[in-house]
N, C-alpha and C positions, 0 to 999 in steps of 0.2 A: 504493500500500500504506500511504504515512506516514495518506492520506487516511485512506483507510479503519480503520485502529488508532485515529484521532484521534475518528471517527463511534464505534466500538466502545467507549471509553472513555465517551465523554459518556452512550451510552446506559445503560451500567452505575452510571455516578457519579448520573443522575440516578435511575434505579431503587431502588441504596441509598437516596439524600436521600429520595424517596417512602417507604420503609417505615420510615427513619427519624423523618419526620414522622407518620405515618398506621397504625403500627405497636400502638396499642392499638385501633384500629379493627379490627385484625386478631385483638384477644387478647380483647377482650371483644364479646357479642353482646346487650347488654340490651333485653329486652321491656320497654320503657315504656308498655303500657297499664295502666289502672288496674286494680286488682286487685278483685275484689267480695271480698265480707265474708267469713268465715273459716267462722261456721257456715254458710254457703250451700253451702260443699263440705264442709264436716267437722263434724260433729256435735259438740256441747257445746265448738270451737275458740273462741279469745275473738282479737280484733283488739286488737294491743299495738303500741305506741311506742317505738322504742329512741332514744336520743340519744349519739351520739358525742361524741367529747374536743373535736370541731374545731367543735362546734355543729349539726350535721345530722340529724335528725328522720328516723325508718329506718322503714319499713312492718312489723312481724312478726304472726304469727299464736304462741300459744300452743295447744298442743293435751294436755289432760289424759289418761290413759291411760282406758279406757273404763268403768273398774269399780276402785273401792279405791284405794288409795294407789300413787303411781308404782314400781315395780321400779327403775330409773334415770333420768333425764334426759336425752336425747338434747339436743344440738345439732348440726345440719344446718347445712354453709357447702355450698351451689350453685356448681353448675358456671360457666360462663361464660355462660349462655346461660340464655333463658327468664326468669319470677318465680317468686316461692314455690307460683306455683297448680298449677305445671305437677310439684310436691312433693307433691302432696296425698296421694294416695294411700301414697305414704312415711311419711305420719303417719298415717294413718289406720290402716294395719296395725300399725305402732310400736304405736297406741293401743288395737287388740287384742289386744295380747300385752302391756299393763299397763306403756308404758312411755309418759312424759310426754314431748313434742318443741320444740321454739322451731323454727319456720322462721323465717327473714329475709330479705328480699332488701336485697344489698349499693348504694351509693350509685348513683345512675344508674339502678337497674335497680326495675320494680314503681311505676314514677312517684316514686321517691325522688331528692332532689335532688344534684348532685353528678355528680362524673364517676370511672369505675374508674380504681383505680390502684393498685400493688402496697398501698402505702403506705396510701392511703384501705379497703382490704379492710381490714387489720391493723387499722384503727380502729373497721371495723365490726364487726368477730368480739370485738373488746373490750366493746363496746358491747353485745352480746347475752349475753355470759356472765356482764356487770355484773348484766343485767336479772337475768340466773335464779337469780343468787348472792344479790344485794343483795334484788327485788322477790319472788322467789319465796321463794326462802331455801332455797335449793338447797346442801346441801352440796359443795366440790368431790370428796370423793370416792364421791359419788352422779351422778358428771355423765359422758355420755360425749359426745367428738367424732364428728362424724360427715362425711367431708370428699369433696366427691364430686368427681372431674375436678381442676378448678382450685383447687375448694374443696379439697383435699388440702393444696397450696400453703399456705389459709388456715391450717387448726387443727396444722398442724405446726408452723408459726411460731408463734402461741399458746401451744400446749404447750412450747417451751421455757421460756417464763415462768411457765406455771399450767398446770401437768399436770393432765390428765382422770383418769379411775380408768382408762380405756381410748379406743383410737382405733380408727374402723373408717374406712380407707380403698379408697376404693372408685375404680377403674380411678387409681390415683397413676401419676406420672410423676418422674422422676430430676431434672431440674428444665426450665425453658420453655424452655432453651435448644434441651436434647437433640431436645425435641418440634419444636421450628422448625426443626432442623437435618433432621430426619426427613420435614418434608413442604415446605421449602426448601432441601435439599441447596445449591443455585448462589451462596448468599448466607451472608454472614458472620455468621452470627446472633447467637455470642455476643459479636460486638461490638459491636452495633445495638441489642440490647435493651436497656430501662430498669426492665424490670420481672424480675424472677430467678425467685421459687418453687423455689425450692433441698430439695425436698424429704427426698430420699435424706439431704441434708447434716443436715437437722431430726432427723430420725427417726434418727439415729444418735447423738443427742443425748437421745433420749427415753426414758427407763427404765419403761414402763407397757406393758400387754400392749395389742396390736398387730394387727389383721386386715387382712389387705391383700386387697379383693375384685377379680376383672377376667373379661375375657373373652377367650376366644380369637381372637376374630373382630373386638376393635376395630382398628379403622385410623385410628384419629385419636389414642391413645395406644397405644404397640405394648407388648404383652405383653409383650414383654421388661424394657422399664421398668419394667411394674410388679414384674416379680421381682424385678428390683436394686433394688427401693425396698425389699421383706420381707426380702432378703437383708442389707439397709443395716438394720435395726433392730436396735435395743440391747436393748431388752426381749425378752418372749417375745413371738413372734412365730407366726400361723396365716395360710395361706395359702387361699384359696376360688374357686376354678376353674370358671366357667361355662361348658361345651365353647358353642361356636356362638354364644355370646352380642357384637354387636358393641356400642360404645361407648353410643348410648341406646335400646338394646331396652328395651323393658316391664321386662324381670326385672333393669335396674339401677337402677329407682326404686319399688321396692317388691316384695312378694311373698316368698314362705316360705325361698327362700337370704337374702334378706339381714336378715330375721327372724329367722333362727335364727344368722347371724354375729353381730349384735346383739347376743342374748340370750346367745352365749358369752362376751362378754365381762363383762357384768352382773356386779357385786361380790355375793357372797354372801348 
């Protein structure tokens, strides 16, 4: 028996050490192919440069709204997974309904140099809001967030330093802990990870109106998180409920629900 506990332990201890070494392999999924040009998927989109605090050169597409002057600014921070291309059609609706977008893909991902990391996101979402503020001349309160999955995590933490006129957060989660705990039940998660996404805790911090979008059908963040994240908001808050919809169906990267969550939040 002493045997046998002695075998169970190792096998455990060395488990932990694995996802504590290998444990952003697990959080992030970046497409490093290279991305083709911008108007090749999106009409009149232009291929933009962003440059971080730390030195790193960021792949983004700027995409104009399709007629007149923007309604607002969108900025899109991506989920964990994919490039901006796999976003297209998210701007390209934005850009029918008159609203100007920045996609980016964060360090590592889109062939951009760098590896994810809570820490390196937070310098890329710096980096792109510099762009729209500074190069575009975007007022901030003309700009909204837009933070899908993980990117939630991003513009929540942003917005405590530089608030948007509004946030649309789409399928949020309470923070990476809760999530790892939920599809790693056997493992200690919040004491393993290095990376937090503390979302709930952001957004209870953030006084600007507030869309939390989800689905009922995802399994990779549980609806219920995302309630306690609209629940967790300080501002006014709208909630947007897609029966059926799981975590990346079609209708949570573009399409007339999260066009018209958008559009509600848009400054006057």
């Amino acid at each position: 028996m002493i045997r046998v506990g002695i075998v169970a332990f190792l096998v455990v201890a060395l488990l932990v050490a694995a996802v504590w070494v290998l444990q952003r392999r697990l959080i992030y999924y970046p497409d490093t192919s290279p991305v083709p040009p911008a108007d090749r998927l999106i009409a009149g989109a232009e291929d933009v440069t962003l440059t971080t605090s730390d030195g790193l050169e960021l792949g983004a597409w700027y995409v104009p709204p399709a007629s007149g002057d923007p309604l607002m600014t969108v900025l899109v921070a991506p989920g964990n997974a994919g490039n901006r291309a796999d976003r297209a059609l998210l701007a390209s609706d934005l850009a029918a309904a008159g609203f100007a977008t920045l996609l980016f893909d964060y360090r590592g991902f889109g062939g951009n140099p760098g590896h994810p990391s809570e820490d390196g996101l937070a310098l890329d979402v710096r980096a792109a809001r510099r762009y729209l503020v500074d190069a575009r001349r975007v007022p901030p309160e003309r700009l909204l967030y837009f933070g899908e999955s993980l990117g939630t995590g991003v513009v929540t933490e942003l917005a405590t330093e530089h608030p948007p006129a509004g946030l649309l957060l789409r399928s949020p989660f309470v923070d990476l802990a809760a999530v790892g705990r939920h599809h790693y039940p056997f493992l200690p998660v919040r004491l393993l990870l290095r990376d937090r996404f503390p979302v709930a805790e952001y957004v209870a911090r953030i006084d600007v109106p507030t869309t939390v979008v989800y689905g009922t059908a995802d399994i990779v963040v549980p609806p219920e998180q995302s309630r306690r994240v609209a629940d967790a908001a300080l501002g006014p808050v709208e909630t947007v409920v897609l029966a059926g919809a799981g975590h990346n169906d079609d209708v949570m990267f573009g399409g007339a629900e999260i066009v018209r969550a958008t559009r509600a939040l848009r400054a006057p």
